[in-house]
Every structure is written in C-alpha cells, then in structure tokens.
C-alpha positions as CSV (number, residue, x, y, z in Angstrom):
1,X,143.6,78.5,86.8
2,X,144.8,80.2,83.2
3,X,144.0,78.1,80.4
4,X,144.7,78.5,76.8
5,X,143.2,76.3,73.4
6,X,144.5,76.7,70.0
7,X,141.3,76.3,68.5
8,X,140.3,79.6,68.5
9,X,137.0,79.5,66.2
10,X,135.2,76.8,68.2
11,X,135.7,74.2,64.9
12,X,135.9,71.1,67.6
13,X,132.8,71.4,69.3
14,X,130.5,72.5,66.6
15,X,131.9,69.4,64.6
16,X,129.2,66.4,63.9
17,X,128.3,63.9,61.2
18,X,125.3,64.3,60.1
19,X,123.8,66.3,62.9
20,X,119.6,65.7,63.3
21,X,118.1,68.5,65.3
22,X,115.8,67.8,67.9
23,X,113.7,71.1,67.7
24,X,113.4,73.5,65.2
25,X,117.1,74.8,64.7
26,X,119.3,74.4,61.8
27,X,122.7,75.5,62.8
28,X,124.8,75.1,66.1
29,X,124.9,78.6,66.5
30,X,120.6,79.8,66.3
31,X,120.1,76.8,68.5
32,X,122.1,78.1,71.8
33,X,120.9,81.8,71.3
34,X,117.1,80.0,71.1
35,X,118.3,78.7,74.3
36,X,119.2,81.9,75.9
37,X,116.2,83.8,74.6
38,X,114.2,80.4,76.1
39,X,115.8,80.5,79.4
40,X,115.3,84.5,80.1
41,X,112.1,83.9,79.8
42,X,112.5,82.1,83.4
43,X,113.9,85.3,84.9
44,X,111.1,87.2,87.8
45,X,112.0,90.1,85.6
46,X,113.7,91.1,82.7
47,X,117.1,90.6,82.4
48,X,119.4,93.7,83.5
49,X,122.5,92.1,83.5
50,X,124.0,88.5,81.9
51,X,126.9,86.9,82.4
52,X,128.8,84.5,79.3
53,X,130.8,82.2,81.4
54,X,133.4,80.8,78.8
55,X,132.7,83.5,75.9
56,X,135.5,81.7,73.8
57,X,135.2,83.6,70.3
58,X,131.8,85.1,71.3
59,X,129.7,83.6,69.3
60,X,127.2,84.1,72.0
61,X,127.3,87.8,72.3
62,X,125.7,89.0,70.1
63,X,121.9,87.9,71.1
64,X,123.2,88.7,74.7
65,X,123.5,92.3,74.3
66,X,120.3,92.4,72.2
67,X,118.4,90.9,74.7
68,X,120.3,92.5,77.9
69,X,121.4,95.7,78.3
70,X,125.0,95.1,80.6
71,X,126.8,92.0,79.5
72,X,129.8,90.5,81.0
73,X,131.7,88.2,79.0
74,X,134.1,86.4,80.9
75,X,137.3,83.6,80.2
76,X,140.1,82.4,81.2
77,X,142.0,82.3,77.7
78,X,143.3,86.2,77.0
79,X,143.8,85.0,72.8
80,X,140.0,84.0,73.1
81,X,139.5,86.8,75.1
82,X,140.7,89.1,72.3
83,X,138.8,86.8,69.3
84,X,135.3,87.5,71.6
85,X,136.4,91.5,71.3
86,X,137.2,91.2,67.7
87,X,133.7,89.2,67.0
88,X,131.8,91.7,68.3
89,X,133.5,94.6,67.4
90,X,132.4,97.0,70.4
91,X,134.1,99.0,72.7
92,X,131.5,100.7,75.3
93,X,130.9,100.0,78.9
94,X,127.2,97.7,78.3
95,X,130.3,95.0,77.3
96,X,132.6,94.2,79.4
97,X,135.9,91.4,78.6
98,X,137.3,90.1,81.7
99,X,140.4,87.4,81.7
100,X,139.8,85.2,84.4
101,X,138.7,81.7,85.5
102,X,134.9,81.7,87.4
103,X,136.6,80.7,90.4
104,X,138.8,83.7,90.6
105,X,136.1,86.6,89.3
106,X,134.7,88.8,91.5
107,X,132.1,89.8,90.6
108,X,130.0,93.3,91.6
109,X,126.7,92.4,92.1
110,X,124.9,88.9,90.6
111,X,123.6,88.4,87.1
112,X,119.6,87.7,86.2
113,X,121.0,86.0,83.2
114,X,124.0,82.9,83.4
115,X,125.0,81.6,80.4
116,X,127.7,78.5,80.2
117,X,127.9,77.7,76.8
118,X,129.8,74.1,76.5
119,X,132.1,75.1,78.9
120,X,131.4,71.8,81.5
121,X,132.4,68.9,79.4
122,X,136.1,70.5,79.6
123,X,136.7,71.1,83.3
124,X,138.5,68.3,85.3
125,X,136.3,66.3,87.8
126,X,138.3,67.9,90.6
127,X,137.1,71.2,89.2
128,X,133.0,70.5,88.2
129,X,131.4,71.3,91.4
130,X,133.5,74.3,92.0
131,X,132.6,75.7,88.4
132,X,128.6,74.6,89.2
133,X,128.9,76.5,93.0
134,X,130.3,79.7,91.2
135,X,127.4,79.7,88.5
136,X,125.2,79.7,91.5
137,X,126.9,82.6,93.1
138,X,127.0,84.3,89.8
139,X,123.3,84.1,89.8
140,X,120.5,86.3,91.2
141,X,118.0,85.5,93.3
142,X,115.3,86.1,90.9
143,X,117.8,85.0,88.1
144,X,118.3,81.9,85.6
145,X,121.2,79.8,84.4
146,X,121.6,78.0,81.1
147,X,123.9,75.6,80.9
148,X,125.0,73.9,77.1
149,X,126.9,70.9,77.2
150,X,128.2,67.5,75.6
151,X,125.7,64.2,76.2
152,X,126.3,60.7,76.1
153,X,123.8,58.7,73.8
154,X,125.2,55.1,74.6
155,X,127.5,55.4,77.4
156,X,129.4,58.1,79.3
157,X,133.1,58.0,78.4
158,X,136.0,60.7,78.3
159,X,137.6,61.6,75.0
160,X,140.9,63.9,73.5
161,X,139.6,66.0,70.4
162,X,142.5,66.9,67.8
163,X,141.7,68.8,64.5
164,X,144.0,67.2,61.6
165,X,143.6,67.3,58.1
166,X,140.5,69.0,57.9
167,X,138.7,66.5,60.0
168,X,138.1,66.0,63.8
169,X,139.9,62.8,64.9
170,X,138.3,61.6,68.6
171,X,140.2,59.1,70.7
172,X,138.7,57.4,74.3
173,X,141.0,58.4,77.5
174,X,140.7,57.2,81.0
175,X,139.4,60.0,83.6
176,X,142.8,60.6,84.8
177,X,144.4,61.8,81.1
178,X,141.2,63.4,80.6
179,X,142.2,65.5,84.3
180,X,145.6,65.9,83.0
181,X,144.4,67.6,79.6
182,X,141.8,69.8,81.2
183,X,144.4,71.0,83.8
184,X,147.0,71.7,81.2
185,X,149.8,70.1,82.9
186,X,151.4,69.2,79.9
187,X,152.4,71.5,76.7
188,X,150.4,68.8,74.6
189,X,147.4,69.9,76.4
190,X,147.1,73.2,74.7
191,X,146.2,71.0,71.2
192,X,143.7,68.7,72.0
193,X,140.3,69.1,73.3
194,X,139.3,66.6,76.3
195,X,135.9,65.8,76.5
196,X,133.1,64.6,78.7
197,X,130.0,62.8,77.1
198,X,127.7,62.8,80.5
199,X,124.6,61.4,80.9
200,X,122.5,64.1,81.1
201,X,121.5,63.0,84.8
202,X,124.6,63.5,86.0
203,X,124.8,67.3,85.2
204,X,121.7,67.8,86.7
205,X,122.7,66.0,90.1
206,X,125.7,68.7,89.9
207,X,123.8,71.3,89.3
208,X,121.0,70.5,92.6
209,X,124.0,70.0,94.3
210,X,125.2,73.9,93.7
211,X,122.3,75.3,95.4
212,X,119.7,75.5,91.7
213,X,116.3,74.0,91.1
214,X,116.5,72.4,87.3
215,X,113.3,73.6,85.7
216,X,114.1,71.9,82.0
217,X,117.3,69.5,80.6
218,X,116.9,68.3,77.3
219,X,118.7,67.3,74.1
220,X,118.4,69.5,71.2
221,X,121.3,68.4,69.0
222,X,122.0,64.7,68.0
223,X,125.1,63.9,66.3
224,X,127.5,61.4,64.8
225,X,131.6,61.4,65.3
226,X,134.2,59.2,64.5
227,X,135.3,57.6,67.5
228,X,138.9,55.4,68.6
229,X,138.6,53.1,71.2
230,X,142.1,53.0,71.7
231,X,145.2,54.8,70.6
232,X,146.2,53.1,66.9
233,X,143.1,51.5,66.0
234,X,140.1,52.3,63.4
235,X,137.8,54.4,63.9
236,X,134.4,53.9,64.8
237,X,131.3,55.9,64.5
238,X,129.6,56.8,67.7
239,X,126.8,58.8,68.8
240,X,126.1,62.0,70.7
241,X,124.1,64.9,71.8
242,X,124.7,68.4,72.6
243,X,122.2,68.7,76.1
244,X,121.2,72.1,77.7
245,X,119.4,72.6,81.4
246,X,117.9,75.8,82.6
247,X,117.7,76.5,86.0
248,X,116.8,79.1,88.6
249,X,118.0,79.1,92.6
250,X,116.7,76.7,94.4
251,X,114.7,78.7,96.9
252,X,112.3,80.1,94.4
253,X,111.0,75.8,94.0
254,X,110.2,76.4,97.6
C-alpha cells in the first residue's frame, strides 16, 4: 500500500512528558542506535548487510552505515523517502533508498541486520502479521531483527496523534478508526498519527508467530502524554513506554 504522513521530522513519536529512561540513554535518538549496535551483536557473524524497514527521515542511518557496510533503507512514503536522502546526505551504492511498502519489496538476497524502528504501532490489525512474516523473510538465516515500538503501561488502547499548537494532542479511537487511519482511506488520515499502545506480550506472540525466536523484549523508555478519552473532553495524563524485542529465526533456538 503507498502511505504518506505530514509529519516529516518524527516530532509525534519522539513526544513525552517527562520521559524517565530505563537504561542508560538520554535522548530518543542514542537509545534506538544502542539498540541496533545491541542487537548486531546477536548476528553468527558480522553484519554485511541491514535493512531499515520504515527509514522515515533517517534518523537511523547513520549508526547503520557505520556499523554495516550495504544498507538498505526502505519506505513507503517517497517525501520521507527524500528527507531520509537529505539526512544523510550520501549518494553511493553502500546506501540504497527504495519507495515501497515491505510487502511489495523484493528483495535480492536477505539482510543479517532488520531494523523496524516504530514502524508496528502504525499498521492496521489486518496488516501486522503480514508486516511481521516479511521481517522474517527479510532476515537471514544467521541474521537478527530489532524491532522498536509503542507499549502499553496500564492498558492496551488505540489512539489518533495530531500536532497543534506546538503540543501533541492524543485522543482514544476504537480499532476500527484506528484501521481506517492506518489504511489512509480518508484525506484526514494523512494528518494524524494512529497509534497502538500494546502490551508488550502481544508483539512478541506476533513475532513467534512469523517464524522468529524472541531472545530479549524490554522497555527502555517510560513516558507521560496527555491523553482524551473521548472526542471533546479534558485531557488526562496517561502513561507509556517505548518497548523493543530482538530476535533471530527461529531454527537457530533449535
């Protein structure tokens, strides 16, 4: 599917009230390339070549090509496409931009390194265990995924994110407008963010599912937002965490 977001520098998901780190990072960004540098360390050999699934602005590519030599850096969204080439600023073959959804990417060979960077939380329920098979087939056999991704603290819930006025305001959706959102079948759909706040669990369930063997899923961020309930009422501040599992294909747990 093509898919386009107007928040082009990532300013809704790295948004949190007072934000309380779980290990030793300090910012959003050094905590998901400690989490890459963590998880190639899982790898039966030094990474070769990665894949960034959802590069958005790449953020994230930067500590990919310093740790990897051929990096792939794949989306669905050509503007975010185009921000990731800007960020980076590189034009040779180790980096490659593709514009394409990780159902439709062929790829030529696997990847020792998968990265999916906060990319799950925003795929329709329809769509999660067709984005979790393609991370397996992205991923050698001696290779490791990391996966980033929104938590639930108190209880799993969808949500539509909308930047206004300098602030991030967060209203509760039932699944079906959350599907509706993610699928962009609306022109609405383009400005707000929907959300998933999973139990952590649950993404690991998906991921056994997909043919991987989790070896670690943690917290590592802990967060405050403000929070509606319903459309028209105050605001409320609820909790979260930004959660991250590594994984490897399941036949090397054998």
């Amino acid at each position: 599917m093509t898919y386009s977001y107007a928040d082009l520098a990532d300013e809704i998901p790295a948004h949190g009230i007072r934000p309380v780190w779980i290990r030793d990072s300090m910012s959003w960004d050094s905590a998901d390339a400690e989490l890459i540098l963590e998880a190639a360390s899982y790898a039966s050999r030094p990474p070769g070549r990665a894949l960034d699934v959802g590069t958005g602005a790449g953020r994230l590519l930067p500590t990919m090509t310093r740790l990897v030599e051929n990096v792939v850096a794949l989306d669905p969204d050509g503007e975010r496409v185009a921000k990731a080439r800007q960020t980076c600023g590189r034009t040779d073959d180790a980096l490659i931009f593709v514009t394409a959804d990780a159902n439709s990417y062929v790829m030529k060979e696997p990847f020792d390194l998968v990265v999916c960077c906060h990319v799950l939380q925003h795929v329709s329920r329809r769509d999660r265990a067709v984005l979790a098979r393609s991370l397996r087939r992205f991923t050698s056999a001696g290779g490791v995924l990391v996966m980033m991704f929104s938590s639930a603290i108190e209880e799993r819930h969808f949500a539509s994110s909308l930047p206004r006025g300098g602030k991030i305001e967060s209203t509760v959706i039932d699944p079906r407008e959350f599907d509706a959102l993610a699928m962009q079948v609306d022109a609405d759909a383009k400005q707000r963010l929907p959300v998933w706040h999973a139990r952590i669990g649950d993404v690991v369930s998906l991921t056994t599912d997909a043919g991987f063997h989790v070896l670690e899923s943690f917290e590592y961020r802990r967060f405050d937002f403000s929070l509606r309930r319903h459309e028209g009422e105050p605001a409320e501040i609820a909790s979260a965490s930004d959660a991250c599992i590594i994984a490897v294909p399941a036949h090397r747990a054998a």
